[in-house]
VOLOTI-123914 format. One line per 8 residues: their letters; for each residue x, y, z of N, C-alpha, C. Coordinates in steps of 0.2 Angstrom, whole numbers. Layout:
A> X/Y/Z/X/Y/Z/X/Y/Z ~ ... .
END
This chain:
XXXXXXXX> 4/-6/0/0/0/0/4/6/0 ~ 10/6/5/13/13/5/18/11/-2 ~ 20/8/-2/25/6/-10/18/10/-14 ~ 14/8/-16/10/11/-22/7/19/-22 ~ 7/20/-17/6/28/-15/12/31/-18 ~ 19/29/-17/24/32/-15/25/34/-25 ~ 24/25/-29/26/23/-35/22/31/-38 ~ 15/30/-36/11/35/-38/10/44/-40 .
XXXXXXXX> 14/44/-33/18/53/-32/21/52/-38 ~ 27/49/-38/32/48/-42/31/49/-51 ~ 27/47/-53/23/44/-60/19/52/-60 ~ 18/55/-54/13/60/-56/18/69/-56 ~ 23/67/-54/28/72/-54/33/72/-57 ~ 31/67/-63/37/64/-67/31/65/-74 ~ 24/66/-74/21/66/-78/19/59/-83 ~ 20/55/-79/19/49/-82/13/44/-80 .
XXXXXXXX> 7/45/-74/1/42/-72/-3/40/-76 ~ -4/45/-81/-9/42/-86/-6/35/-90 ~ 0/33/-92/2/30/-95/0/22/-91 ~ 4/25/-85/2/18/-80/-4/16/-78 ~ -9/23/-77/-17/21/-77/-19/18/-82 ~ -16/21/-89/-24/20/-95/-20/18/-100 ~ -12/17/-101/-9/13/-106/-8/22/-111 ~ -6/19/-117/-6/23/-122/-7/18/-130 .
XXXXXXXX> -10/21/-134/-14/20/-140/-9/16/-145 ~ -8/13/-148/-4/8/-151/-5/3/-156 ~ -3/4/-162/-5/2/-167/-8/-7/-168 ~ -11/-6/-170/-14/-13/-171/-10/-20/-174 ~ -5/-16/-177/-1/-20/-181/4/-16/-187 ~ 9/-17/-191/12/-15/-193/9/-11/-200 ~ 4/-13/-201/0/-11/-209/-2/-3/-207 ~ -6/-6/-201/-11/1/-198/-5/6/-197 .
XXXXXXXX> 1/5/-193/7/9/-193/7/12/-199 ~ 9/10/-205/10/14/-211/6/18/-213 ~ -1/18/-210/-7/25/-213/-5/30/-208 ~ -2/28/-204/-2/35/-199/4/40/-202 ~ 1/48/-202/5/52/-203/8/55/-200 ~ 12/58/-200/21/59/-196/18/62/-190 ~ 15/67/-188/12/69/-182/11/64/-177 ~ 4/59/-181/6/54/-177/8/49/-175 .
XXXXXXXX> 13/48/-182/19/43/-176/26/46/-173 ~ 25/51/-173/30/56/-167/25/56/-162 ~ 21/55/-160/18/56/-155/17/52/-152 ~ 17/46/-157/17/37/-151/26/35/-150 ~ 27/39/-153/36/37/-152/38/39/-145 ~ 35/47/-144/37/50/-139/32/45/-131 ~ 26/44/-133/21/41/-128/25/35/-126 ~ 28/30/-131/30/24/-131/37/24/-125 .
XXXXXXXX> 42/30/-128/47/33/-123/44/33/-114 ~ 40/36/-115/37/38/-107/35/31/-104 ~ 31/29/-110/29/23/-108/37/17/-101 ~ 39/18/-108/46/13/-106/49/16/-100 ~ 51/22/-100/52/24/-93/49/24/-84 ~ 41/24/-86/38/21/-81/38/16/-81 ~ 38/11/-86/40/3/-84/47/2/-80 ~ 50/7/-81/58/6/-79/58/7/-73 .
XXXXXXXX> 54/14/-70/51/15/-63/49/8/-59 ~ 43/5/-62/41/2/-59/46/-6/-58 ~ 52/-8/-63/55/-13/-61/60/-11/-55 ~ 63/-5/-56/67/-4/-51/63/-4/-44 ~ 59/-2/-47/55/-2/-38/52/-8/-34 ~ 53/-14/-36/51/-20/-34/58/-22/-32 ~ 56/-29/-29/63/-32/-26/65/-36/-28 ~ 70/-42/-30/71/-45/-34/67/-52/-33 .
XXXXXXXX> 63/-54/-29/59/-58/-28/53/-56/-31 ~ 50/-49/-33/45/-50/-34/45/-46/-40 ~ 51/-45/-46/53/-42/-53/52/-49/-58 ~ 52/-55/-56/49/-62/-61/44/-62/-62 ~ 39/-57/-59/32/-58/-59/31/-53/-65 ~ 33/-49/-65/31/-44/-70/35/-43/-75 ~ 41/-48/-78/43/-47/-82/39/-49/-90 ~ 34/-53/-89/31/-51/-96/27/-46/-97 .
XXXXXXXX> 27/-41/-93/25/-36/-94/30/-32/-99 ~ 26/-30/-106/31/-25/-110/28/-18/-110 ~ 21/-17/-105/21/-8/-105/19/-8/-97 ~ 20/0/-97/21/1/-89/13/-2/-86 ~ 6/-2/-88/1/-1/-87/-1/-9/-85 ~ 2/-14/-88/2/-21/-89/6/-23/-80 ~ 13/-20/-82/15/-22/-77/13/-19/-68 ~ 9/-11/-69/5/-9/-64/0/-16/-63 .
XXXXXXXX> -2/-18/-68/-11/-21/-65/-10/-28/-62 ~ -3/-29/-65/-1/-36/-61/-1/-36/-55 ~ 4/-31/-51/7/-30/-46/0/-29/-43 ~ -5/-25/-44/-11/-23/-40/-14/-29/-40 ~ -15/-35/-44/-21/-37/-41/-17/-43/-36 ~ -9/-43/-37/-7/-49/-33/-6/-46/-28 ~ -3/-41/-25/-3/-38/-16/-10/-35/-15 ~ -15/-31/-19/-19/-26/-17/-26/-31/-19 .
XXXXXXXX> -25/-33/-25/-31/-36/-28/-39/-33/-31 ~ -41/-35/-37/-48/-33/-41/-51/-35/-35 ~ -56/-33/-38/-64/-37/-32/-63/-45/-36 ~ -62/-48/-40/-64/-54/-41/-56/-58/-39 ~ -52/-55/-38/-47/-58/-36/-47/-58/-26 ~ -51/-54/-22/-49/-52/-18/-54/-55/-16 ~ -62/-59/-19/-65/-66/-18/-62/-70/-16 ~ -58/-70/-23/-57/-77/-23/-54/-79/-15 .
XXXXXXXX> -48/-75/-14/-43/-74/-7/-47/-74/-1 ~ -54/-73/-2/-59/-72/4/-62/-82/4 ~ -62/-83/-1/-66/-90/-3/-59/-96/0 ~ -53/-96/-1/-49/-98/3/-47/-96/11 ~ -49/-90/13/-49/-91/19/-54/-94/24 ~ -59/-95/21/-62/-97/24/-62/-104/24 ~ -58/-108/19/-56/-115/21/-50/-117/27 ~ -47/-111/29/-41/-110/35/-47/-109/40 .
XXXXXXXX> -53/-106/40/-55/-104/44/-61/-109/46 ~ -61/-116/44/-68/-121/44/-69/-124/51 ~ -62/-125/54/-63/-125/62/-58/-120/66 ~ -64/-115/69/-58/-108/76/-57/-111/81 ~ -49/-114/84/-48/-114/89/-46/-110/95 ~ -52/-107/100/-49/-102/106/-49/-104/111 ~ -49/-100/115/-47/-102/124/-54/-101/126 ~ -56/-102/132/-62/-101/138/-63/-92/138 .
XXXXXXXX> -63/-88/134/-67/-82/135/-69/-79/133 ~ -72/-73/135/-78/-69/132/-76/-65/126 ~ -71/-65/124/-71/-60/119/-73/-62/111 ~ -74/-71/111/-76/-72/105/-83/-74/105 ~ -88/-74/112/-93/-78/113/-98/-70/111 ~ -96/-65/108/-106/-59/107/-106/-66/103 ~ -114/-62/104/-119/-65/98/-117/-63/89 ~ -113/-59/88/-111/-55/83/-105/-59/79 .
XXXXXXXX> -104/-63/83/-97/-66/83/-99/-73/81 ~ -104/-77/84/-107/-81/86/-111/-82/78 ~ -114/-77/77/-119/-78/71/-114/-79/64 ~ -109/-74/65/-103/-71/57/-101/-80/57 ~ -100/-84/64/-96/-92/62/-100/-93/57 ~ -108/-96/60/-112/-100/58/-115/-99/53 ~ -116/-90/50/-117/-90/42/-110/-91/38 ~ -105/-92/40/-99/-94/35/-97/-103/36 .
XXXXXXXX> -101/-107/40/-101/-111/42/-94/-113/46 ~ -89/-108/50/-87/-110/53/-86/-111/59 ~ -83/-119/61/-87/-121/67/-82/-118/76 ~ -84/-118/80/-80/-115/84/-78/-122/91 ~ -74/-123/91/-71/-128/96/-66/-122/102 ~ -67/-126/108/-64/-122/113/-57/-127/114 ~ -51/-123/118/-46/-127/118/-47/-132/124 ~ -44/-138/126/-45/-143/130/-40/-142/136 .
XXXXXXXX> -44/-143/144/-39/-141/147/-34/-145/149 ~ -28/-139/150/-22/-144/152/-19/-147/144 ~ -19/-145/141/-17/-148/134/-10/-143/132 ~ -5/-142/135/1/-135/131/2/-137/123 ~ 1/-142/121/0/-142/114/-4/-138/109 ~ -10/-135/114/-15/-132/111/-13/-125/110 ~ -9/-125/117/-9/-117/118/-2/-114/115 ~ -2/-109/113/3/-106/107/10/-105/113 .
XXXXXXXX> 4/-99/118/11/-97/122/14/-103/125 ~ 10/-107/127/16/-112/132/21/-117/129 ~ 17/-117/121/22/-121/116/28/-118/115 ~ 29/-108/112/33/-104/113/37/-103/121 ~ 36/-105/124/38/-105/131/43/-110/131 ~ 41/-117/130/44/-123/129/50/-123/123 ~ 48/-118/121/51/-120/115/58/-115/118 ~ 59/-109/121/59/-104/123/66/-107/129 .
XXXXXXXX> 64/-113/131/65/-116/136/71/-122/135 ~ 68/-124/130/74/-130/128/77/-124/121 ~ 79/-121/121/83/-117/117/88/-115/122 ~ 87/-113/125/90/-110/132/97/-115/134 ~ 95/-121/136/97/-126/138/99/-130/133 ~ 100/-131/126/103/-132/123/110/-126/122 ~ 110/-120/122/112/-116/122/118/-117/128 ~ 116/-117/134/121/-119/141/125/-125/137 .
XXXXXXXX> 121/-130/136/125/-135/136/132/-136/129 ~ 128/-131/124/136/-130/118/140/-126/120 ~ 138/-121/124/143/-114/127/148/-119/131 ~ 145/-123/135/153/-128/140/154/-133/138 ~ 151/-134/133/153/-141/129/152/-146/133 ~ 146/-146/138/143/-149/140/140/-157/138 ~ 140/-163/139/137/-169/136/129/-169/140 ~ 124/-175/135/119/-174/135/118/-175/144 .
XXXXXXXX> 119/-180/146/119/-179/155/116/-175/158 ~ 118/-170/156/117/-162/160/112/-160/157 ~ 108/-162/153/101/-158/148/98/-154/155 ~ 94/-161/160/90/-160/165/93/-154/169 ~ 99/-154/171/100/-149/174/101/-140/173 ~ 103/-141/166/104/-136/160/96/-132/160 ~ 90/-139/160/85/-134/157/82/-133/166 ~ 85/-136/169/82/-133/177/84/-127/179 .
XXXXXXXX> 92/-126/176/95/-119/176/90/-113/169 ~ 87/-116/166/85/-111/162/78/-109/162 ~ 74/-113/167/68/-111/170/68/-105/177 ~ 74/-110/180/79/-104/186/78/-96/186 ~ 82/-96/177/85/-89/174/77/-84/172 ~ 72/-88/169/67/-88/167/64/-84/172 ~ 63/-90/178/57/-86/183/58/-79/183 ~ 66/-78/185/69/-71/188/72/-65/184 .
XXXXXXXX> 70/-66/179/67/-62/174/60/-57/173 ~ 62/-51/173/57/-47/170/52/-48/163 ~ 45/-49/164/42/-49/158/37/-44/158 ~ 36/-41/150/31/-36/150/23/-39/150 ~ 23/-45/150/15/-49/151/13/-46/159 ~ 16/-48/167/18/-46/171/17/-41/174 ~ 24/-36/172/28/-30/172/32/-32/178 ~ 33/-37/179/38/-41/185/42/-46/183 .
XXXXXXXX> 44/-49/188/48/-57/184/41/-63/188 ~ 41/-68/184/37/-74/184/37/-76/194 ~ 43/-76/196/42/-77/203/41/-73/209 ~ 41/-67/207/37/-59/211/30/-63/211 ~ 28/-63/204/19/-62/202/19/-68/205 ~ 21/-76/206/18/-81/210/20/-81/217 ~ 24/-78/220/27/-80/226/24/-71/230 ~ 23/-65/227/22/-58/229/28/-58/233 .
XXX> 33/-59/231/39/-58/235/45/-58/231 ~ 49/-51/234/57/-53/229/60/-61/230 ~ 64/-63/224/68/-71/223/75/-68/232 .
END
């Protein structure tokens, strides 16, 4: 979005927008060229010049990830509509992305609260046919933070144990040291460390 705003100043102070909005006029084929008279084809010479500059604009201003996409693009307006309907999207393109999300979305897994039970919320599932499952308790596979926590944890302790060159032996006490370090840590969930908010008392 802000890339295309920026592209767009750009093209309009360089006097080249219409080109990339509306394309420019172009012979149907080499026959129809030769009826045109000199006015008019200095005029598609010059159009065609602009043309190729804002196309030029617009490859330098992609990254090299997304400059394969638009290279059969041979005028600036082809290569603009590309771009737009793959990050931004037509309305029929922008269905389509809405009809896929909603096969990501055919079962919401949340936790036990009120923020996803209004009626509002409750109704928008059941007209899209998505079904709503609550997490299971006691399950940390289900729940994202404790899996990141875990995960958080045994990093830690792997970490201890390459730093001393440590053997596997020590795992257990490596990650009993890294939950140690953990509790006694500040976090902004909190604004304390883990062991203040369960014990209400400095470690």
């Amino acid at each position: 979005m802000i890339w295309s705003i920026q592209m767009k100043t750009l093209f309009i102070s360089q006097g080249l927008w219409s080109f990339v909005l509306n394309g420019y006029k172009q012979p149907t084929d080499s026959i129809v060229f030769t009826t045109w008279n000199e006015n008019k084809k200095e005029q598609y010479y010059e159009n065609q010049m602009k043309d190729a500059k804002a196309l030029l604009y617009i490859q330098q201003g992609v990254s090299k990830t997304i400059f394969p996409r638009i290279t059969v693009a041979t005028v600036a307006k082809e290569a603009w509509d590309i771009l737009q309907n793959e990050f931004k999207g037509s309305d029929k393109v922008i269905f389509i992305k809405l009809q896929s999300l909603w096969k990501d979305f055919d079962i919401l897994l949340m936790k036990e609260g009120g923020e996803f039970n209004d009626h509002k919320f409750i109704e928008f599932c059941k007209k899209n046919g998505i079904k709503k499952e609550l997490t299971i308790r006691r399950t940390p596979q289900q729940n994202g933070v404790a899996e990141r926590k875990n995960r958080t944890t045994v990093e830690m302790a792997c970490s201890m144990l390459q730093g001393k060159s440590l053997s596997k032996p020590f795992y257990a006490e490596a990650v009993s040291m890294a939950v140690y370090i953990l509790n006694r840590s500040p976090t902004k969930t909190v604004q304390n460390t883990l062991y203040e908010a369960w014990f209400k008392r400095k470690p």
